[in-house]
FIVEXKE-440205 format. One record per residue (C-alpha): residue in three letters; x, y, z. Coordinates in nm, 4 decimals. Example, Ala and Ser with C-alpha at 12.3 -4.5 7.8 and 13.67 -1.06 7.14 Angstrom:
BEGIN
<atom rest="Ala" X="1.2300" Y="-0.4500" Z="0.7800"/>
<atom rest="Ser" X="1.3670" Y="-0.1060" Z="0.7140"/>
***
This chain:
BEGIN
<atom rest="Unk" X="-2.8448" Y="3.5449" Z="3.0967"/>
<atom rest="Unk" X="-2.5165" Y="3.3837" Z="3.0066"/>
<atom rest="Unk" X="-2.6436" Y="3.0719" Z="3.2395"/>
<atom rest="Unk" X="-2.9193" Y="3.0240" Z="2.9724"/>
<atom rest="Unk" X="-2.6546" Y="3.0191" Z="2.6387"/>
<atom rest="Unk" X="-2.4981" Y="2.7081" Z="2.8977"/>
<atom rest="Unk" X="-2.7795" Y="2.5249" Z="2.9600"/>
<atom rest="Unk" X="-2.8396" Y="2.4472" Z="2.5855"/>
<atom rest="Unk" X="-2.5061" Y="2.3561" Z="2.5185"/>
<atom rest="Unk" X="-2.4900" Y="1.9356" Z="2.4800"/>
<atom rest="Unk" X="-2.1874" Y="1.7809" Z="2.5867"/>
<atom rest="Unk" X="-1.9721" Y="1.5386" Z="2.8445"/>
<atom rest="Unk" X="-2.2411" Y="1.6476" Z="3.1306"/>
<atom rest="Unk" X="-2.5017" Y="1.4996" Z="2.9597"/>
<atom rest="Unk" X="-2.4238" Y="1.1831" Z="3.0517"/>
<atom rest="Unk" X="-2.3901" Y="1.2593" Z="3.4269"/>
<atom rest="Unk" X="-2.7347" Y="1.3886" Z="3.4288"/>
<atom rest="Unk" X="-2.9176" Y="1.1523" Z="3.2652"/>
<atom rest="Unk" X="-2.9768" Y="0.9138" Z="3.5745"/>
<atom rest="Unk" X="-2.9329" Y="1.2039" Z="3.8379"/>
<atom rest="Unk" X="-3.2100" Y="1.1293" Z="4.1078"/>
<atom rest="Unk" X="-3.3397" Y="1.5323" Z="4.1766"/>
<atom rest="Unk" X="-3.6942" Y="1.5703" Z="4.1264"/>
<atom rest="Unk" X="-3.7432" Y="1.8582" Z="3.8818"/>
<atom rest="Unk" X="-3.6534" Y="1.8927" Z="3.5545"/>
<atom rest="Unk" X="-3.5150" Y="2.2356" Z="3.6346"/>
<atom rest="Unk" X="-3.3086" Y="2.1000" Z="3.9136"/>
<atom rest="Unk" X="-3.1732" Y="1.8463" Z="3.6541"/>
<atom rest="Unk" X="-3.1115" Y="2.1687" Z="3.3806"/>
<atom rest="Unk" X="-2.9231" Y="2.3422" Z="3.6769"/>
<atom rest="Unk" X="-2.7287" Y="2.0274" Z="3.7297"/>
<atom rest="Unk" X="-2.6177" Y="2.0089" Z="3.3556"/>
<atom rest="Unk" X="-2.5152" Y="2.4031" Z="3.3539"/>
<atom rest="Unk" X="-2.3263" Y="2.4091" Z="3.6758"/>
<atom rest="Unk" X="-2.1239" Y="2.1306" Z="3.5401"/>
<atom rest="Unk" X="-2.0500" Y="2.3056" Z="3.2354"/>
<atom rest="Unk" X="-1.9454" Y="2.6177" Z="3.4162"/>
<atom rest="Unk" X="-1.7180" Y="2.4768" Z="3.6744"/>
<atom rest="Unk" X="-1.5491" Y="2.2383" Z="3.4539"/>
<atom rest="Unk" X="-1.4699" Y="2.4880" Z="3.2799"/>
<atom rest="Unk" X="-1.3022" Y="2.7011" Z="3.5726"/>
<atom rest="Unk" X="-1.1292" Y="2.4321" Z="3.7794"/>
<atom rest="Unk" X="-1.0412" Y="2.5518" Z="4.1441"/>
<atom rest="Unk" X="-1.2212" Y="2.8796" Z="4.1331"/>
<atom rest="Unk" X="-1.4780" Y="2.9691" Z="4.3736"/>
<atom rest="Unk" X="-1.8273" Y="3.0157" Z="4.2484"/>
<atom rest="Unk" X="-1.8716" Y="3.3454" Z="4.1618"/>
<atom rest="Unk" X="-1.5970" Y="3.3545" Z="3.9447"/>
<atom rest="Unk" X="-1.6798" Y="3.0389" Z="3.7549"/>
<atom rest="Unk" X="-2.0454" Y="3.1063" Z="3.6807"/>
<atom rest="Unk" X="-1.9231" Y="3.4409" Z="3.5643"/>
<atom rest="Unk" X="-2.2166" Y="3.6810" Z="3.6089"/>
<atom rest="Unk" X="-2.4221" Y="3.7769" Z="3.9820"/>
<atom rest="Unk" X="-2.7546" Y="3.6350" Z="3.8462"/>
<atom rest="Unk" X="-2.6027" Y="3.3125" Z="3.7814"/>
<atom rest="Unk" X="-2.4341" Y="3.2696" Z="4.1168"/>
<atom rest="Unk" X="-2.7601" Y="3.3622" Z="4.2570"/>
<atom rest="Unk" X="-2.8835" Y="3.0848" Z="4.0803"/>
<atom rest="Unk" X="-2.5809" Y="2.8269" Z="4.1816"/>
<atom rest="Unk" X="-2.6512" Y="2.9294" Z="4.5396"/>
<atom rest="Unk" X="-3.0312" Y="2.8685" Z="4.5385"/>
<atom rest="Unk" X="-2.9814" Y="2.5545" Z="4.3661"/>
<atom rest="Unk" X="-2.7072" Y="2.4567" Z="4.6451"/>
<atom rest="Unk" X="-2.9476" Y="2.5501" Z="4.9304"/>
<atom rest="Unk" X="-3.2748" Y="2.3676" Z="4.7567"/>
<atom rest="Unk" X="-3.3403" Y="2.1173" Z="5.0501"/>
<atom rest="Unk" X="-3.4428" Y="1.9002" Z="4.7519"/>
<atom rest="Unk" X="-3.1125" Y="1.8575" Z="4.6050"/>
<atom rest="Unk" X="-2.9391" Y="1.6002" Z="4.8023"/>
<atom rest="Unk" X="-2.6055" Y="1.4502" Z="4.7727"/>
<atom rest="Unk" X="-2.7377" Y="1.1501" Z="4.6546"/>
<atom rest="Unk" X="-2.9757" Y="1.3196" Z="4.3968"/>
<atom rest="Unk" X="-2.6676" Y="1.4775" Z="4.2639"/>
<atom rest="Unk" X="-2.4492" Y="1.2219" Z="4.2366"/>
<atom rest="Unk" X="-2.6402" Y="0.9029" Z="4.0866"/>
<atom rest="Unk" X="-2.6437" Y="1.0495" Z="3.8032"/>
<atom rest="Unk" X="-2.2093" Y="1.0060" Z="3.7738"/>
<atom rest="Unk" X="-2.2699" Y="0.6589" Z="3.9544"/>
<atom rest="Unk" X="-2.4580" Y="0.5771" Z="3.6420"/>
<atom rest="Unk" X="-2.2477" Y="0.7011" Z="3.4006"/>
<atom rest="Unk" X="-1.9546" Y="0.5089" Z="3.5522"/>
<atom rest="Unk" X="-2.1293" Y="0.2282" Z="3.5555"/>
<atom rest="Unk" X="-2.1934" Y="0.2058" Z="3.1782"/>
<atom rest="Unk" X="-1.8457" Y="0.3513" Z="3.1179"/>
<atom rest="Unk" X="-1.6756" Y="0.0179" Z="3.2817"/>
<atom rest="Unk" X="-1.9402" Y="-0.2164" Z="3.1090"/>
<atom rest="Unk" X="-1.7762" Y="-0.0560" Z="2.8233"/>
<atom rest="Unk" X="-1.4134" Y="-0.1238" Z="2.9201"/>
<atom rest="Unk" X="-1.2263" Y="-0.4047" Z="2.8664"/>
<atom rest="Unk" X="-0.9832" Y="-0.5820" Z="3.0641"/>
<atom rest="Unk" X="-0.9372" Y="-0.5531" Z="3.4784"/>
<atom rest="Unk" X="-1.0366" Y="-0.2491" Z="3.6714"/>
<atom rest="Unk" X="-0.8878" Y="-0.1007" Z="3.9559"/>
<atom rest="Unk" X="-1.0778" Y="0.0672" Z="4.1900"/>
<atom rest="Unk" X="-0.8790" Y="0.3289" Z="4.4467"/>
<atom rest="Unk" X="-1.0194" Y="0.4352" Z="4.7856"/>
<atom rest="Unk" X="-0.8790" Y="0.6860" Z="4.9752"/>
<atom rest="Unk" X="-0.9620" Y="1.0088" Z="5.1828"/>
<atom rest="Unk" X="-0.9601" Y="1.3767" Z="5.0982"/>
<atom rest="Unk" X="-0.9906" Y="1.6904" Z="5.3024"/>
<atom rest="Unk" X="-1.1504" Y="2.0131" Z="5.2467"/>
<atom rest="Unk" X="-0.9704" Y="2.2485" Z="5.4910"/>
<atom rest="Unk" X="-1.1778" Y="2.6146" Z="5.5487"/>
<atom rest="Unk" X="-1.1103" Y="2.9102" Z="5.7513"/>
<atom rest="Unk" X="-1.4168" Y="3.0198" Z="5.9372"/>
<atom rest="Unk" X="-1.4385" Y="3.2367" Z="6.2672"/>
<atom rest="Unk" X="-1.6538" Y="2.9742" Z="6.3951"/>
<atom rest="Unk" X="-1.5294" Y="2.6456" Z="6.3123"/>
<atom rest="Unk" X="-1.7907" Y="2.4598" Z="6.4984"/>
<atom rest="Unk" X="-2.0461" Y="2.5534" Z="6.2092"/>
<atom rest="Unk" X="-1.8790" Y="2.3421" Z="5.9487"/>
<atom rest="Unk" X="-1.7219" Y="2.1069" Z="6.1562"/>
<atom rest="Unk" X="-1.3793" Y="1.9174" Z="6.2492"/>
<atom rest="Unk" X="-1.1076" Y="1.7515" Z="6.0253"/>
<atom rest="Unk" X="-0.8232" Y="1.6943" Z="6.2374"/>
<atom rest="Unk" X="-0.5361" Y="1.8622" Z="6.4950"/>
<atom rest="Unk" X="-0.1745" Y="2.0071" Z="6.3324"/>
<atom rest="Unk" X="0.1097" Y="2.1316" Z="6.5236"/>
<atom rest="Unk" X="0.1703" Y="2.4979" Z="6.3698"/>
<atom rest="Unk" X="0.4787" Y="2.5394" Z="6.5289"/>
<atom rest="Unk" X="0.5649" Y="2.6956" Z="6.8545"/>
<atom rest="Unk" X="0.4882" Y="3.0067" Z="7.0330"/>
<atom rest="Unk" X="0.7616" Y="3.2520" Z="7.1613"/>
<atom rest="Unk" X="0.7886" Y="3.1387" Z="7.4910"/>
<atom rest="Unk" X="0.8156" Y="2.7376" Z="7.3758"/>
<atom rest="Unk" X="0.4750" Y="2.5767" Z="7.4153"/>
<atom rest="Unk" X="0.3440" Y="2.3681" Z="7.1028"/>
<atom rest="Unk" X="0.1182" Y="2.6066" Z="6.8661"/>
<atom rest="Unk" X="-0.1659" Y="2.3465" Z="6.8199"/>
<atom rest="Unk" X="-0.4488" Y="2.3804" Z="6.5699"/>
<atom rest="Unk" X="-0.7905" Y="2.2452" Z="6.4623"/>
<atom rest="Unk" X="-0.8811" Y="2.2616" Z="6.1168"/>
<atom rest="Unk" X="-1.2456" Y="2.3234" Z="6.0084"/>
<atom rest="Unk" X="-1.4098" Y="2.1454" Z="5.7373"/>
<atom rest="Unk" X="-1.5176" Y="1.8021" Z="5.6037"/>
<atom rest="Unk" X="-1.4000" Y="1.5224" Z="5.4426"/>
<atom rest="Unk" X="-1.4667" Y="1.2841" Z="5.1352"/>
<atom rest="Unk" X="-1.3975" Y="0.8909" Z="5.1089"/>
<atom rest="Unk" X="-1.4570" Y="0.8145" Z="4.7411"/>
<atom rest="Unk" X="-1.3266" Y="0.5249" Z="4.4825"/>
<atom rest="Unk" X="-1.2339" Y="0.6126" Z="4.1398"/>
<atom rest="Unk" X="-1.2538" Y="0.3638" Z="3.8671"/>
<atom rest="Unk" X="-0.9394" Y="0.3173" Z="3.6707"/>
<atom rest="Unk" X="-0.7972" Y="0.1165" Z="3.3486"/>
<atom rest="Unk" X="-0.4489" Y="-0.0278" Z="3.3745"/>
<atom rest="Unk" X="-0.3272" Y="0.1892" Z="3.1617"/>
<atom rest="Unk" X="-0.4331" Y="0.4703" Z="3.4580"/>
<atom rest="Unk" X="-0.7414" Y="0.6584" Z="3.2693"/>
<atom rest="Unk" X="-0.9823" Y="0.7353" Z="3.4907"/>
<atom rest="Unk" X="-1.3478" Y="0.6568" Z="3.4231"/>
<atom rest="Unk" X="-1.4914" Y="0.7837" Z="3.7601"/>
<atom rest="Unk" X="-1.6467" Y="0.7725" Z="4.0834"/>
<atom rest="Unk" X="-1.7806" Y="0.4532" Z="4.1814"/>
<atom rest="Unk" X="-1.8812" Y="0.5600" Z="4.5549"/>
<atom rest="Unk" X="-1.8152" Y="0.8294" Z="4.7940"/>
<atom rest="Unk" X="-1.9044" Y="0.9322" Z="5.1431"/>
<atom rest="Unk" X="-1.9067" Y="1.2343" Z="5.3146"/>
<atom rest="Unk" X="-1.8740" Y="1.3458" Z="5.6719"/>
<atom rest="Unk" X="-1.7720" Y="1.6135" Z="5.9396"/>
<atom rest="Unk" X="-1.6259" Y="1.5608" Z="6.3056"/>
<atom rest="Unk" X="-1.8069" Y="1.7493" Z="6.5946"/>
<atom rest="Unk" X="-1.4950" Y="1.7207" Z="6.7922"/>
<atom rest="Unk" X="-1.1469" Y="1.5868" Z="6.6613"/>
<atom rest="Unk" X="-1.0070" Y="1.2509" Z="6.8229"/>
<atom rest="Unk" X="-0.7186" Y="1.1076" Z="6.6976"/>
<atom rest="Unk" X="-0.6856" Y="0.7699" Z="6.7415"/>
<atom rest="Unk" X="-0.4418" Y="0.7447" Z="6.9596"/>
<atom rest="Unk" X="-0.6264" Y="0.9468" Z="7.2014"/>
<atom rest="Unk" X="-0.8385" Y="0.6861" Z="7.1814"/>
<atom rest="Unk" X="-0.6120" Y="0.3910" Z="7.2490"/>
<atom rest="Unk" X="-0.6129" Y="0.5430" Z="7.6321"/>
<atom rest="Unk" X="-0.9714" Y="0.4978" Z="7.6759"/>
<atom rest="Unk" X="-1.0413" Y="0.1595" Z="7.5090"/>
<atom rest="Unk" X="-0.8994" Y="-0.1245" Z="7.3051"/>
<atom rest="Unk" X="-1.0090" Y="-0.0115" Z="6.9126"/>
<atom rest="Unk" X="-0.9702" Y="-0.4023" Z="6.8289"/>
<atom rest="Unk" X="-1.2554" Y="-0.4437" Z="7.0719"/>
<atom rest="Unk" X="-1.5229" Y="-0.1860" Z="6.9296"/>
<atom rest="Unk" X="-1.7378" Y="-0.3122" Z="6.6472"/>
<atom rest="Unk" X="-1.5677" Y="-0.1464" Z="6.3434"/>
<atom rest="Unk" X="-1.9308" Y="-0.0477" Z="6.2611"/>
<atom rest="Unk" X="-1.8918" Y="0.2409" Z="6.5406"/>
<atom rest="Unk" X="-1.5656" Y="0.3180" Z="6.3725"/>
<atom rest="Unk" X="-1.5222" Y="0.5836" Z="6.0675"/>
<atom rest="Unk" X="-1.3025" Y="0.3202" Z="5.8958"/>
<atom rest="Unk" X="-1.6198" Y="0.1503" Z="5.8351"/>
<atom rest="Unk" X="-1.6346" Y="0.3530" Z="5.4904"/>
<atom rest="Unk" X="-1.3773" Y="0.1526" Z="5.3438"/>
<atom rest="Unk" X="-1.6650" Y="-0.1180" Z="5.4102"/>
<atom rest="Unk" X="-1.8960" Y="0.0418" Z="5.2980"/>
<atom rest="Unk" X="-1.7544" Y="0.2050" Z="4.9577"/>
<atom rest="Unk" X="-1.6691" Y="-0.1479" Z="4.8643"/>
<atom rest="Unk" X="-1.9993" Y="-0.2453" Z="4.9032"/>
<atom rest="Unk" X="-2.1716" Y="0.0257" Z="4.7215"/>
<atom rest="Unk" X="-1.8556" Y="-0.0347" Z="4.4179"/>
<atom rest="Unk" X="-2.0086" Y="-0.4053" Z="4.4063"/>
<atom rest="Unk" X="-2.3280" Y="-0.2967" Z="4.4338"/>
<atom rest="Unk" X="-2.3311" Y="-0.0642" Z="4.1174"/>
<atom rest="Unk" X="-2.0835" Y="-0.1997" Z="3.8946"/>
<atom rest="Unk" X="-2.1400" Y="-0.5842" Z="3.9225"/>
<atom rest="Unk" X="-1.8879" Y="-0.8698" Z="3.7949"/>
<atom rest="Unk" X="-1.7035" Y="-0.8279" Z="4.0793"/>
<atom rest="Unk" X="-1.3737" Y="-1.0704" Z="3.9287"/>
<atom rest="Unk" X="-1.2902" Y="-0.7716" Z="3.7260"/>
<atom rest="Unk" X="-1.2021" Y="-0.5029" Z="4.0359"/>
<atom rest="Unk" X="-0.9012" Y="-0.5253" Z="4.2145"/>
<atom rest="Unk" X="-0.9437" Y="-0.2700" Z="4.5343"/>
<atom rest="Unk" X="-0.6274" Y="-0.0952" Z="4.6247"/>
<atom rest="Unk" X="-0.5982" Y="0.1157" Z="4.9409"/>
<atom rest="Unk" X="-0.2682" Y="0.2699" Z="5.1695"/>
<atom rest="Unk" X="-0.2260" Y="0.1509" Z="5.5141"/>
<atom rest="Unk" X="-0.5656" Y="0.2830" Z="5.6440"/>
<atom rest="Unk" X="-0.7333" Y="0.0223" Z="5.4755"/>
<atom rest="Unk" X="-0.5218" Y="-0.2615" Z="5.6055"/>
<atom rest="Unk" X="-0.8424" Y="-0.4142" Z="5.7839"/>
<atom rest="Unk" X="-0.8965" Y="-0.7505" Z="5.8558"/>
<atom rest="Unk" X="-1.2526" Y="-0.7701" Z="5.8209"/>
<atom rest="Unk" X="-1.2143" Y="-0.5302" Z="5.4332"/>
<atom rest="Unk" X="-1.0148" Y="-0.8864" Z="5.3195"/>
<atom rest="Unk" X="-1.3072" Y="-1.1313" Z="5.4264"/>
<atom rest="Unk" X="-1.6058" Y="-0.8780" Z="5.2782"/>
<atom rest="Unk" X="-1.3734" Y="-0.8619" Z="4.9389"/>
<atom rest="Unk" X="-1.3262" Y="-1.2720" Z="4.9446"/>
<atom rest="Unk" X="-1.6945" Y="-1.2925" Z="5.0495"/>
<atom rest="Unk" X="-1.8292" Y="-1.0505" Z="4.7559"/>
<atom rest="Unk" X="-1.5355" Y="-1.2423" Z="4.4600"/>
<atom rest="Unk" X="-1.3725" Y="-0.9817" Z="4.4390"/>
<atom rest="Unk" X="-1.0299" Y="-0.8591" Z="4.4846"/>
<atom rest="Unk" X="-0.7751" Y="-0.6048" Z="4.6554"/>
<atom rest="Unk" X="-0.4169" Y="-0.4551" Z="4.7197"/>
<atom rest="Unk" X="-0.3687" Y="-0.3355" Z="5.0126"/>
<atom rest="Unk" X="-0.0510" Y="-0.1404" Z="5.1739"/>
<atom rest="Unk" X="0.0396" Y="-0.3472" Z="5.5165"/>
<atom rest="Unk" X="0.0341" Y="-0.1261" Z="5.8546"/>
<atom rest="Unk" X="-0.0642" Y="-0.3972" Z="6.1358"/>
<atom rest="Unk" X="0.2170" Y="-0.7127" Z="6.1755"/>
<atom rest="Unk" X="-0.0658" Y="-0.9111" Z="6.1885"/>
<atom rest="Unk" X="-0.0521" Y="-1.2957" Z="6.3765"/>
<atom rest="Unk" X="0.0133" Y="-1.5916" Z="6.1280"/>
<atom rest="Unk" X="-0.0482" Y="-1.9685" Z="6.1781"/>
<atom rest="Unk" X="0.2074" Y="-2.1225" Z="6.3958"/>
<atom rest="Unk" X="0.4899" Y="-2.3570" Z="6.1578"/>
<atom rest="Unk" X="0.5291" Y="-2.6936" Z="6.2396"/>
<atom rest="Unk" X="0.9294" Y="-2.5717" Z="6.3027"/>
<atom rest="Unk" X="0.8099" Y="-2.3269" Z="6.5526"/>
<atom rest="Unk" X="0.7741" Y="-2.3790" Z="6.9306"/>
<atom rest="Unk" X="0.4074" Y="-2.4452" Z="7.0864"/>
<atom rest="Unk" X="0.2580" Y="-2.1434" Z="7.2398"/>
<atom rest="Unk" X="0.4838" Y="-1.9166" Z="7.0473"/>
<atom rest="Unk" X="0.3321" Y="-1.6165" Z="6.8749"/>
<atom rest="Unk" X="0.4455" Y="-1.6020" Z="6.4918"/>
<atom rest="Unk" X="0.4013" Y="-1.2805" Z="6.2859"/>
<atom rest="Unk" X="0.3337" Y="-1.2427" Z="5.9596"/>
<atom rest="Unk" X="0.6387" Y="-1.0047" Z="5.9367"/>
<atom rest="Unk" X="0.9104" Y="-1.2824" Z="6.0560"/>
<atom rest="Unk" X="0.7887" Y="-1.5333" Z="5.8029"/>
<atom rest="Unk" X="0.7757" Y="-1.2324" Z="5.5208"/>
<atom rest="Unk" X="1.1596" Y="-1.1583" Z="5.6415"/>
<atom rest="Unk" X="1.2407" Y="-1.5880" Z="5.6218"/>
<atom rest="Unk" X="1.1615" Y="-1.5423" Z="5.2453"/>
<atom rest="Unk" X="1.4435" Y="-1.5150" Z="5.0295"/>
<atom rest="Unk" X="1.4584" Y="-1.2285" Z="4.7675"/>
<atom rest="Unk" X="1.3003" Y="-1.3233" Z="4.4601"/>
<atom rest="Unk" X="1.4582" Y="-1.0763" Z="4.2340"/>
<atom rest="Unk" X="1.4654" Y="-0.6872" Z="4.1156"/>
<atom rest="Unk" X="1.2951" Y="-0.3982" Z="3.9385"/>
<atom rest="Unk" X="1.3191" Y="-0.0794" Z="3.8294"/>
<atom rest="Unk" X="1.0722" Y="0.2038" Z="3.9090"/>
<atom rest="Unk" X="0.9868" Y="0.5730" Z="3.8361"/>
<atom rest="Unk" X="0.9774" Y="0.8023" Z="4.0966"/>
<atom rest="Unk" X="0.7949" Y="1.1286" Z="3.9288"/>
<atom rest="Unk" X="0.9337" Y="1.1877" Z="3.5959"/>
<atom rest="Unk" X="1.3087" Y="1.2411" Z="3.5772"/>
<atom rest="Unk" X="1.4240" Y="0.9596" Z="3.8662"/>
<atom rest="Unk" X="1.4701" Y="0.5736" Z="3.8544"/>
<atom rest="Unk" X="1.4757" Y="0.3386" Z="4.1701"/>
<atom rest="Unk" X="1.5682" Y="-0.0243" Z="4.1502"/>
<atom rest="Unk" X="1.3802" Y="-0.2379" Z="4.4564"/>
<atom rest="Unk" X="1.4086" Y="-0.6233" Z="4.5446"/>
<atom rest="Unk" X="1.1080" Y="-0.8302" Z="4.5465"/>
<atom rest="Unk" X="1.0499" Y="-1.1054" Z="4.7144"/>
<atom rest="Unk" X="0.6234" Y="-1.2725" Z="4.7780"/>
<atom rest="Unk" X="0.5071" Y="-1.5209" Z="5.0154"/>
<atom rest="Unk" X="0.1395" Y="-1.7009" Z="5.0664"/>
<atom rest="Unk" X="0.1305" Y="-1.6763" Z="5.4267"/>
<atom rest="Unk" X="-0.2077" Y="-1.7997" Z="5.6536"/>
<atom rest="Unk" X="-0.2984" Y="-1.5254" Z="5.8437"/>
<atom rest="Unk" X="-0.4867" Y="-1.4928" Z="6.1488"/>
<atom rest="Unk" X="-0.7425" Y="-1.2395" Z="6.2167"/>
<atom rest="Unk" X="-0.7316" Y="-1.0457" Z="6.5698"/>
<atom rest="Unk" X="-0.7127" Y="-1.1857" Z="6.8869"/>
<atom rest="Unk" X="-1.0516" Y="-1.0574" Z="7.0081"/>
<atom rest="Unk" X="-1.2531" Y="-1.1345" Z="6.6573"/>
<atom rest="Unk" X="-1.1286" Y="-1.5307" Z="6.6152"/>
<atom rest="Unk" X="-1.4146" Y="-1.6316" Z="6.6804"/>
<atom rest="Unk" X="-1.6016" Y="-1.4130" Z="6.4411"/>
<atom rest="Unk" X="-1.3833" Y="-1.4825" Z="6.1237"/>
<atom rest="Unk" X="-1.1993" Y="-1.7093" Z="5.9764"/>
<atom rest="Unk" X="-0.7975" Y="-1.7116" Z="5.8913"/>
<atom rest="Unk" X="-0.7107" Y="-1.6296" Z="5.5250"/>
<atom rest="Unk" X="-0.4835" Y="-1.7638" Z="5.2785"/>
<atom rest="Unk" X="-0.3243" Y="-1.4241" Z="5.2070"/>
<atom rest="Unk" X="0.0195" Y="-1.3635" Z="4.9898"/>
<atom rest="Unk" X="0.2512" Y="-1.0351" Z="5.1078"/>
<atom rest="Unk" X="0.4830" Y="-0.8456" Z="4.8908"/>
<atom rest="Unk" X="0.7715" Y="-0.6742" Z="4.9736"/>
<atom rest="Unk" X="0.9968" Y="-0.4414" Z="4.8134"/>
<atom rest="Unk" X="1.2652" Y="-0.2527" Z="4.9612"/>
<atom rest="Unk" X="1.5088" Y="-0.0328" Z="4.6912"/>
<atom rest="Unk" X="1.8753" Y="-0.0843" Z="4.6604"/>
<atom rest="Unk" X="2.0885" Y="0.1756" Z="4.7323"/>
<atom rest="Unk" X="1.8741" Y="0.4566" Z="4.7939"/>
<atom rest="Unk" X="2.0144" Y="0.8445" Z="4.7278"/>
<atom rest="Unk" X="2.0949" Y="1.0592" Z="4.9975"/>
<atom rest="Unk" X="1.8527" Y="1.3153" Z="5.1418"/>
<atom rest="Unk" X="1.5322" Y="1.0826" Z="5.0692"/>
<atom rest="Unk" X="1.4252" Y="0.7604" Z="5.2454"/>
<atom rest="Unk" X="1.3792" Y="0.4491" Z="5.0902"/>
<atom rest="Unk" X="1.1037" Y="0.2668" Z="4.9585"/>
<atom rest="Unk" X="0.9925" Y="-0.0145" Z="5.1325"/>
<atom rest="Unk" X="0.6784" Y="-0.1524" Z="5.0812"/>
<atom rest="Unk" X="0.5027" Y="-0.4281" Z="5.2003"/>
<atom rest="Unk" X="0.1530" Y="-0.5015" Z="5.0445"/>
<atom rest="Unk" X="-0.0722" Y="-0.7475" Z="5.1248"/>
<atom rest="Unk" X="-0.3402" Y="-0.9434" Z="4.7990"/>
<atom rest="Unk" X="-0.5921" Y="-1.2453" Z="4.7544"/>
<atom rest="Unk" X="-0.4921" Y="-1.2482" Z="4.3842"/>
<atom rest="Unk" X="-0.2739" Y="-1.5203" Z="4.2701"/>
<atom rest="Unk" X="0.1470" Y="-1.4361" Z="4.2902"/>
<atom rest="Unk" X="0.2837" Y="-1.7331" Z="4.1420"/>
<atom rest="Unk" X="0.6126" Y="-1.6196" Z="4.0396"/>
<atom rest="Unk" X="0.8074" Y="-1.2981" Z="4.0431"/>
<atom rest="Unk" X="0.6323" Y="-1.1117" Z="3.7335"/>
<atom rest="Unk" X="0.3098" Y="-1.1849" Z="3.8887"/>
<atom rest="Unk" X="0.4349" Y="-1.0072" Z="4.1674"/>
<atom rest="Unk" X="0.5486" Y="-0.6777" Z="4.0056"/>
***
């Protein structure tokens, strides 16, 4: 069976298998050769990357085994990353962010919900609006500075029963008043713990996340574990009051961002042929967690970034960026 010639073949996959947590050697040996043949065809569905019907008989059987689990399957690649960034040198960043696996099924309710999309309209004008089917992965990949990536340090994944935006459900209750526990941003919570968890030395990792992951209570767990992040703004969050400003007046983090002068400029890529030039400007700026969790945490010493490009071309919107750090910006190259 061509599965067989695979299976005694010794290379990268080795290493992922070593500490995978299935509990049969045979399992494990599967592992190893499915690896081989789907690295080897990336994107193509299984039949076509094991290559032969015996083979994807035997990828399927594996895949159904109610022994292999996602967690026996993966610890094996949490090892392995593990002992690959023990073996780096230098800071590590460590990106979190959400993908979805869209499918098209007749009965969508089998797989599951990702989310709602406005396919246009129908002839006689109303909205065309869809649900996709599928599920979703939150995972954090390991990097070097230099962008190499060394691998998956955690990774959850889910499916929706029924899809609810979340501004659905800002008509039903206050999401600052729910425990973020009962939330499903909780996984940037928990994939930062798991990171920790595994890799250890947590003054090496600097987190980054988009504007999903601009959660209050994600900055205290970092500060609280020693380790850090970068963190695209969303919320105009509430700031201690200056002694300049009026009692009782509510001061944003935004106004005292916008009171900083510019602290100088830079030139960016955008893809591989265009150049952007942005101004910077940085400011250490207390900020106050949410008016209904006070008295649960503490305000933080926080420093925003902003950069906003010069003379953007026509035809594509500017960048403007503001991020949001607990590591040191002391001066302008520290914040580039």
């Amino acid at each position: 069976m061509s599965g067989e010639k695979v299976v005694n073949t010794y290379g990268w996959h080795d290493q992922e298998v070593v500490g995978a947590g299935l509990p049969d050697k045979r399992l494990a040996r599967r592992l190893r050769c499915l690896l081989d043949q789907m690295s080897a065809s990336p994107g193509q569905p299984v039949p076509a990357a094991c290559g032969d019907w015996a083979a994807t008989k035997a990828a399927y059987r594996f895949f159904d085994n109610p022994r292999v689990t996602e967690h026996g399957v993966l610890a094996g690649h949490f090892a392995a990353t593990a002992a690959r960034v023990a073996a780096s040198e230098g800071p590590i960043l460590i990106l979190q962010d959400t993908t979805e696996f869209i499918y098209n099924r007749a009965q969508p309710g089998m797989i599951g919900f990702t989310k709602t999309i406005n396919g246009g309209r129908y002839k006689a004008g109303r909205p065309n609006v869809r649900t996709l089917c599928g599920m979703l992965m939150h995972s954090s990949l390991a990097l070097n500075l230099s962008g190499t990536p060394i691998g998956l340090t955690a990774a959850k994944f889910w499916t929706r029963k029924k899809f609810k935006g979340s501004w659905a459900l800002r008509r039903h209750v206050n999401p600052t008043r729910m425990p973020i526990e009962t939330k499903e941003s909780y996984r940037w919570l928990e994939n930062l713990r798991q990171s920790m968890a595994l890799l250890g030395e947590p003054e090496r990792y600097i987190h980054v996340g988009d504007r999903e992951s601009d959660i209050y209570k994600l900055f205290c767990l970092a500060e609280d574990l020693g380790t850090n992040f970068l963190v695209r703004v969303q919320a105009n969050r509430l700031a201690d009051t200056p002694a300049t400003t009026a009692k009782n007046t509510a001061h944003r983090v935004f106004a005292q961002l916008s009171a900083t002068p510019w602290a100088g400029q830079h030139h960016v890529l955008i893809g591989q042929d265009e150049a952007a030039v942005v101004k910077v400007k940085f400011a250490s700026i207390r900020t106050l967690p949410p008016v209904g969790k006070q008295k649960r945490y503490a305000s933080r010493l926080l420093t925003y970034i902003h950069a906003l490009e010069i003379d953007p071309p026509a035809g594509r919107p500017p960048i403007d960026w503001r991020l949001v750090t607990n590591l040191p910006v002391a001066d302008f190259a520290a914040a580039v």
